[in-house]
N, C-alpha and C positions, 0 to 999 in steps of 0.2 A: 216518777220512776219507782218502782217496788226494789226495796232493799231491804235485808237481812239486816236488825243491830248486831253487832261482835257480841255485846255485853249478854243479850238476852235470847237474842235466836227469834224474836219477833219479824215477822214481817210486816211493811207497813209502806204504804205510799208516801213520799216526802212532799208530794203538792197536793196532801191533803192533813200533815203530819208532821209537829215538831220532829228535827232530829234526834233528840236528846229524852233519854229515856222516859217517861213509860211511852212513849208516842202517841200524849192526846190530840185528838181532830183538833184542828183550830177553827170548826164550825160543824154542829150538827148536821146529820147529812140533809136532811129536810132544809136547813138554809142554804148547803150549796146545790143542789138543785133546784132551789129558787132564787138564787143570784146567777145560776145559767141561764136559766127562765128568759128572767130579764136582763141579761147580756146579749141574748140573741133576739133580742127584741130590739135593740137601740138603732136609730138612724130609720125606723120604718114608721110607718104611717098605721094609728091604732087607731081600733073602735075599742069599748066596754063591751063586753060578748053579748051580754041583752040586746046592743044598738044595733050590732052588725048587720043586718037587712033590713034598718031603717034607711030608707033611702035620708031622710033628714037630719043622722044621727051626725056628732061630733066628731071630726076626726083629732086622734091627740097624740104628743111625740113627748117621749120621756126627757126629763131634765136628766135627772142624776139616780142613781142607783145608792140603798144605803146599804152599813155591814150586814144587815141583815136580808138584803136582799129584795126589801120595796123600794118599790120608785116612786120617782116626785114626777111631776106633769110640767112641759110648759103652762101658764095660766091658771092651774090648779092650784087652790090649797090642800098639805095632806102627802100622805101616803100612801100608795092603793100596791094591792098584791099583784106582780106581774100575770097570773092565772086569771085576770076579770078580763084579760086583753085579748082579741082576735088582730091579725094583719088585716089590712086594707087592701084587697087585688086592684 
């Protein structure tokens, strides 16, 4: 929700934004739009964008998300940026 502080007359989103004055982001915006990324990725069935019309390619489903916004793989070691991912139709 976008609110007004009394104190300072800033506006500032509080689900993106301490309440308490100067209202720094509690994440750059480049990492929350890559922990949306891969939020809206979870529960689905993934290729590596390379593999994607590999008929042979790997299909792979995210473990866990971290604060920064990569995911871990079932089976995988590592990290990988949610953007290397295409869905599976």
């Amino acid at each position: 929700m976008v609110v007004i502080c009394n104190e300072c007359s800033k506006k500032y989103d509080d689900k993106d934004c301490s309440t308490i004055c100067p209202h720094e982001e509690f994440l750059p915006k480049e990492i929350q739009v890559q922990k949306d990324l891969a939020f809206g990725l979870i529960g689905k069935r993934l290729r590596f964008a390379h593999e994607a019309n590999n008929p042979n390619g790997k299909d792979v489903r995210i473990m866990c998300i971290g604060w920064d916004g990569m995911v871990q793989l079932h089976g995988w070691t590592g990290e990988f940026a949610p953007s290397l991912f295409v869905e599976v139709k």
